[in-house]
BAVEXVEX-602367 format. One record per residue (C-alpha): residue in one letter; x, z, y. Coordinates in nm, 3 decimals. Layout:
<sites>
resn=a	c1=X	c3=Z	c2=Y
...
</sites>
This chain:
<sites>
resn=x	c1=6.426	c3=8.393	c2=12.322
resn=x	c1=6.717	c3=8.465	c2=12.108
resn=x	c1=6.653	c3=8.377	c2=11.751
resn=x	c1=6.640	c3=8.578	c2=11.423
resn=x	c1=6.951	c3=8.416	c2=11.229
resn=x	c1=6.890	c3=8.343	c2=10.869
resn=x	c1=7.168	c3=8.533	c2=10.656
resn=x	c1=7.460	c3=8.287	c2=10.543
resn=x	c1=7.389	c3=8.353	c2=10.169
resn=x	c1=7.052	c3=8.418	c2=9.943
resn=x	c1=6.901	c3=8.749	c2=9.967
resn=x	c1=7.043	c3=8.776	c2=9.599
resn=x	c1=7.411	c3=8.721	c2=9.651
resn=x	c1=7.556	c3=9.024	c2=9.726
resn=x	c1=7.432	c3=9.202	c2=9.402
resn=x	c1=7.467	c3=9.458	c2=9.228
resn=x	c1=7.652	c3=9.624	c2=9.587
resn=x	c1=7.368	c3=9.497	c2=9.844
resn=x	c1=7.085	c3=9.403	c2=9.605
resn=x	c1=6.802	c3=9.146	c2=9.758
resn=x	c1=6.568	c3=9.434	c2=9.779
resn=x	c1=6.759	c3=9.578	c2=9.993
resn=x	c1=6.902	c3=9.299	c2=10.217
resn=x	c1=6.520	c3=9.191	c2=10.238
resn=x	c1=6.448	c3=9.537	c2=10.388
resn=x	c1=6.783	c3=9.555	c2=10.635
resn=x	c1=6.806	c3=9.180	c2=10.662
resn=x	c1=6.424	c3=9.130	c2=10.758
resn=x	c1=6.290	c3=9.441	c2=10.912
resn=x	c1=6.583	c3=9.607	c2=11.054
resn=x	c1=6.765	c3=9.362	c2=11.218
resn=x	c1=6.444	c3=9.157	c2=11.286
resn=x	c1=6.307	c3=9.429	c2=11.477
resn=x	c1=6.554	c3=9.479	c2=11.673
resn=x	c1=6.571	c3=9.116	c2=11.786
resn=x	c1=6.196	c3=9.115	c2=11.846
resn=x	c1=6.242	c3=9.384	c2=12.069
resn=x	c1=6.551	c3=9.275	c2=12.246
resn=x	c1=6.344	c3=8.963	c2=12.365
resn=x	c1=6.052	c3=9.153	c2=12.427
resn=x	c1=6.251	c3=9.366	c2=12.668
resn=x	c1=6.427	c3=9.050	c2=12.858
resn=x	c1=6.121	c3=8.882	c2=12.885
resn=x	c1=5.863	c3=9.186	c2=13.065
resn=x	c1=6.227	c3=9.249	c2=13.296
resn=x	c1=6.248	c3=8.838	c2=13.395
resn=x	c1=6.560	c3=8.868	c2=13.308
resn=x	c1=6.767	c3=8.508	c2=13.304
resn=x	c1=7.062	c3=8.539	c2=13.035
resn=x	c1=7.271	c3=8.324	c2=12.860
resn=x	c1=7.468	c3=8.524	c2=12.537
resn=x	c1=7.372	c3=8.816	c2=12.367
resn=x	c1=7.698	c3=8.938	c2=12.433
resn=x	c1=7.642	c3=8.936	c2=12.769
resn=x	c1=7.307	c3=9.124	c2=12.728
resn=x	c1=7.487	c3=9.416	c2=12.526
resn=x	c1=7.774	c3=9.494	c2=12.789
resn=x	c1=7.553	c3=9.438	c2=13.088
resn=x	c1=7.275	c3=9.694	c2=12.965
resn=x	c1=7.562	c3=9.919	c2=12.794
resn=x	c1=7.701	c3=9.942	c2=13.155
resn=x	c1=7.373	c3=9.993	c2=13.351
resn=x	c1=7.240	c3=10.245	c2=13.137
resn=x	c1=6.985	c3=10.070	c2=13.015
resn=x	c1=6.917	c3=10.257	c2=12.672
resn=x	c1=6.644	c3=10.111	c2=12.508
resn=x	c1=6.781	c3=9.750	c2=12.542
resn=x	c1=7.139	c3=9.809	c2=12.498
resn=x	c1=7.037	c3=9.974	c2=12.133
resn=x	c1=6.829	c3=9.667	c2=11.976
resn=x	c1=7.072	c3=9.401	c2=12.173
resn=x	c1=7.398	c3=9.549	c2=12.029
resn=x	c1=7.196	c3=9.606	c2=11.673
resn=x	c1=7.120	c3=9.257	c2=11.669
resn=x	c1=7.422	c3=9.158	c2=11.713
resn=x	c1=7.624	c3=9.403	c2=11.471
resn=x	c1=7.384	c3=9.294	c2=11.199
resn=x	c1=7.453	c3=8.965	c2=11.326
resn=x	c1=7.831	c3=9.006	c2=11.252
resn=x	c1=7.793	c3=9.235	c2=10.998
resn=x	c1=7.652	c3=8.935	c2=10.763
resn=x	c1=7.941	c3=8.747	c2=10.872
resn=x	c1=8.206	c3=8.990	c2=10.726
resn=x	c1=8.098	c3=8.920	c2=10.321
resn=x	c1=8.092	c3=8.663	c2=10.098
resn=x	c1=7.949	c3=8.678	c2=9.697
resn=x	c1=8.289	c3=8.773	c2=9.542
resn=x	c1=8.481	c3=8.807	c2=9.854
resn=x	c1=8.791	c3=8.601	c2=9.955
resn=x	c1=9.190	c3=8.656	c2=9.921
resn=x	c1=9.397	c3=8.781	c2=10.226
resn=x	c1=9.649	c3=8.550	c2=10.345
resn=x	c1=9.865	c3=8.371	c2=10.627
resn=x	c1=9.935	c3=8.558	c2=10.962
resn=x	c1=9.643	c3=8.802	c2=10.947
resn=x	c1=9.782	c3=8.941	c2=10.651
resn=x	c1=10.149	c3=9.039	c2=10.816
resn=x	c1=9.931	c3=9.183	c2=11.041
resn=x	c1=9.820	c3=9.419	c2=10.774
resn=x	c1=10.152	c3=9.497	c2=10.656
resn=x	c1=10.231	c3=9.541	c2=11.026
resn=x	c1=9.966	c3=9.747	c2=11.112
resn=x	c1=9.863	c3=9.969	c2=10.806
resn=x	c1=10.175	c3=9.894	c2=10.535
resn=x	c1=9.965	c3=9.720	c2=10.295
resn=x	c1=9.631	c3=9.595	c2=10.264
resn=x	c1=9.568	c3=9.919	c2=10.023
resn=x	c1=9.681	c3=10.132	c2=10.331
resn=x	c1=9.426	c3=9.953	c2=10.532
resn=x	c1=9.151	c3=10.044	c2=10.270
resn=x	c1=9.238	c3=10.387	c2=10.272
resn=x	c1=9.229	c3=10.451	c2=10.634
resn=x	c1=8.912	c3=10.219	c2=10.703
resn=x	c1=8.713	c3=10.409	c2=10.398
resn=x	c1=8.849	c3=10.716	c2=10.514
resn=x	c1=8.723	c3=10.686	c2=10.885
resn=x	c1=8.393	c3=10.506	c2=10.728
resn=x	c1=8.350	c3=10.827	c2=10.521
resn=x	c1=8.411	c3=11.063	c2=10.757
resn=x	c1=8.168	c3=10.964	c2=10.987
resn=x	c1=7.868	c3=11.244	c2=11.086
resn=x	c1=7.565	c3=11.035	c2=11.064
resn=x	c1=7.441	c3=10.670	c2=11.153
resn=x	c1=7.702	c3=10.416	c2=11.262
resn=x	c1=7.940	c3=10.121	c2=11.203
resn=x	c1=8.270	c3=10.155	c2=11.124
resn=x	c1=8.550	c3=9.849	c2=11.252
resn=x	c1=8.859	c3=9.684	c2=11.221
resn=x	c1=8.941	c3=9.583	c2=11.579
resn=x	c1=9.244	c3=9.372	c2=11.755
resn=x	c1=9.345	c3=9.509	c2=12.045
resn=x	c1=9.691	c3=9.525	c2=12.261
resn=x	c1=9.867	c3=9.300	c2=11.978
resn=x	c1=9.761	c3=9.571	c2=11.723
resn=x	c1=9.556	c3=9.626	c2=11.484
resn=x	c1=9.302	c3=9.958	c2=11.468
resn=x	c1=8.979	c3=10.122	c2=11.232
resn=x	c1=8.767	c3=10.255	c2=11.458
resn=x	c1=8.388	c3=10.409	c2=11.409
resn=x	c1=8.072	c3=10.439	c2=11.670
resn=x	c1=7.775	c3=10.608	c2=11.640
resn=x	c1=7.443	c3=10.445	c2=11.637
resn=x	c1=7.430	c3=10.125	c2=11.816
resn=x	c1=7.795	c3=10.152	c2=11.907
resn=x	c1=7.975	c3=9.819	c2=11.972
resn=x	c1=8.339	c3=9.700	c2=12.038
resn=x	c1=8.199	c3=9.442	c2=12.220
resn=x	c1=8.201	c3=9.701	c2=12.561
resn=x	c1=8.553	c3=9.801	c2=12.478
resn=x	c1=8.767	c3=9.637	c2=12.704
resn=x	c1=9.022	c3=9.438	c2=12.562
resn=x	c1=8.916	c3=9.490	c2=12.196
resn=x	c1=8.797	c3=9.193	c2=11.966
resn=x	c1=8.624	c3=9.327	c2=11.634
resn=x	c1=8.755	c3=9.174	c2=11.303
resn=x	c1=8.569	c3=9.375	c2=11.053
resn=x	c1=8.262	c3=9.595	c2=11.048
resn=x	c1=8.042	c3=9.779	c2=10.801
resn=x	c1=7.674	c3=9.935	c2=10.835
resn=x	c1=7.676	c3=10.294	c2=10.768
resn=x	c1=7.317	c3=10.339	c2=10.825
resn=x	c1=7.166	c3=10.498	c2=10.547
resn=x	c1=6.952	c3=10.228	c2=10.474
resn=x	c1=7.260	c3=10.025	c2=10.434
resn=x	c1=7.316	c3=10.158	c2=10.054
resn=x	c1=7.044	c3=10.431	c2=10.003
resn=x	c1=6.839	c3=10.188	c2=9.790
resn=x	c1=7.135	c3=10.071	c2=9.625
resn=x	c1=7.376	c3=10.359	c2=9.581
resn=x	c1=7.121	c3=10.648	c2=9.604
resn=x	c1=7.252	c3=10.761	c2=9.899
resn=x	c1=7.648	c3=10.783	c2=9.798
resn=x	c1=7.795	c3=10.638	c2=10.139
resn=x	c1=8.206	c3=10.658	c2=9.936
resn=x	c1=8.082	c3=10.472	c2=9.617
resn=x	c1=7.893	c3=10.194	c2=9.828
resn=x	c1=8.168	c3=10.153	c2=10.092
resn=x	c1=8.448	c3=10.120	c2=9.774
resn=x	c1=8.263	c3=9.863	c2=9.598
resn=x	c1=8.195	c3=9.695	c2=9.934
resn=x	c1=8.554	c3=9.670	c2=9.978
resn=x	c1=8.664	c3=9.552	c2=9.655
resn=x	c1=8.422	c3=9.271	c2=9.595
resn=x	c1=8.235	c3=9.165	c2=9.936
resn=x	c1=8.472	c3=9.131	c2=10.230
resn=x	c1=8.537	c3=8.770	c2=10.361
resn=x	c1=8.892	c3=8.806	c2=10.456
resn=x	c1=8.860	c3=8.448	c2=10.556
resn=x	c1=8.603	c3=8.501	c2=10.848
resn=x	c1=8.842	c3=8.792	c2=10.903
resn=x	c1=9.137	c3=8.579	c2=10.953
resn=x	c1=8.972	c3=8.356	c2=11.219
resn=x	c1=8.831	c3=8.663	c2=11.475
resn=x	c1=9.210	c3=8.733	c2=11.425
resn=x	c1=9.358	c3=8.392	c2=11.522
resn=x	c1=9.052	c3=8.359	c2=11.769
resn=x	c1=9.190	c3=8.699	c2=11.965
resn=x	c1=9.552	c3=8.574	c2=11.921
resn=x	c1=9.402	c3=8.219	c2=12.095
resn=x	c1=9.256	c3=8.421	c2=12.383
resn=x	c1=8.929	c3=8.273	c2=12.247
resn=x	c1=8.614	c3=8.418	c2=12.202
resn=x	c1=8.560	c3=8.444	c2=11.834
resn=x	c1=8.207	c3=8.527	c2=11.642
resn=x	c1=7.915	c3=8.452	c2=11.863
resn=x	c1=7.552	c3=8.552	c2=11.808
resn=x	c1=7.309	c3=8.234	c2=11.817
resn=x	c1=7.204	c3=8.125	c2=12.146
resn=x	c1=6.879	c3=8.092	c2=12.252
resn=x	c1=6.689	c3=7.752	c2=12.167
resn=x	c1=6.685	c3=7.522	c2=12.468
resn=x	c1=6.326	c3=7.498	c2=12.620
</sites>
């Protein structure tokens, strides 16, 4: 059984941007449903696995629907905690040539990662992926997950589900996804899925499942 991670900061310490209302609602519904489910489904199919990141690519490429979307939603959520921190963290060291590399500046990687977060019809993530030595914003729909992109490591990802900022931001996906930005982001855990893909190394993993 894979378990239901506790997030890596109180339910109040993203406020005013993710208040504990609604972090208590995402955090403890959302993402615990779909880990309730994702063990549900393993256990009726017998199935014997050992990561949930090996339970997202193998249903993503057997067409297995139902347990692809509540394995790889578990595990964005999962990763999605990851990315913040109450009052966010500086950008530095090798990562942050990256950036200049990449995108100019780290204000030309805002731009085109709000853009693209903007921009995007409906219910999603958008991400900040290494891939090929390069750096690249990138958005899915739904369930949608790097993690069945070959060659691709995500760095950076943020929940546009509406119920992501509804509570909070009344529904105004720019204004949530700005202030997200500016004040959230944990450049740090950013840094080390970059120097993680640089390492050939696996970066970020979801929990494993408790030994019987």
């Amino acid at each position: 059984m894979f378990p239901f991670p506790a997030l890596p900061y109180d339910d109040d310490a993203l406020a005013p941007i993710i208040s504990a209302r609604t972090l208590r609602a995402h955090h403890g519904r959302h993402q615990a449903r779909h880990v309730q489910v994702t063990n549900e489904l393993l256990s009726t199919r017998g199935y014997v696995v050992e990561t949930l990141e090996e339970v997202v690519v193998e249903a993503f490429r057997t067409g297995q629907r139902k347990l692809f979307d509540n394995a790889a939603q578990a595990w964005n959520h999962g990763f999605f905690w990851n990315c913040m921190r109450p009052g966010g963290s500086a950008l530095e060291g090798r990562f942050a040539q990256a950036v200049v590399s990449a995108f100019g500046s780290l204000e030309g990687l805002r731009a085109s990662f709000l853009t693209e977060a903007a921009a995007h019809f409906g219910s999603g993530w958008v991400w900040l992926v290494a891939e090929r030595g390069g750096l690249s914003v990138a958005s899915t729909h739904n369930a949608g997950t790097p993690l069945v992109w070959n060659g691709s490591t995500p760095l950076l990802a943020c929940d546009l589900w509406e119920h992501a900022y509804y509570l909070d931001h009344q529904g105004d996906r720019a204004g949530f996804l700005s202030a997200w930005w500016d004040n959230l982001v944990d450049w740090t855990f950013v840094a080390r899925q970059f120097e993680a893909e640089n390492a050939g190394q696996a970066g970020w993993r979801y929990p494993l499942p408790a030994l019987a």
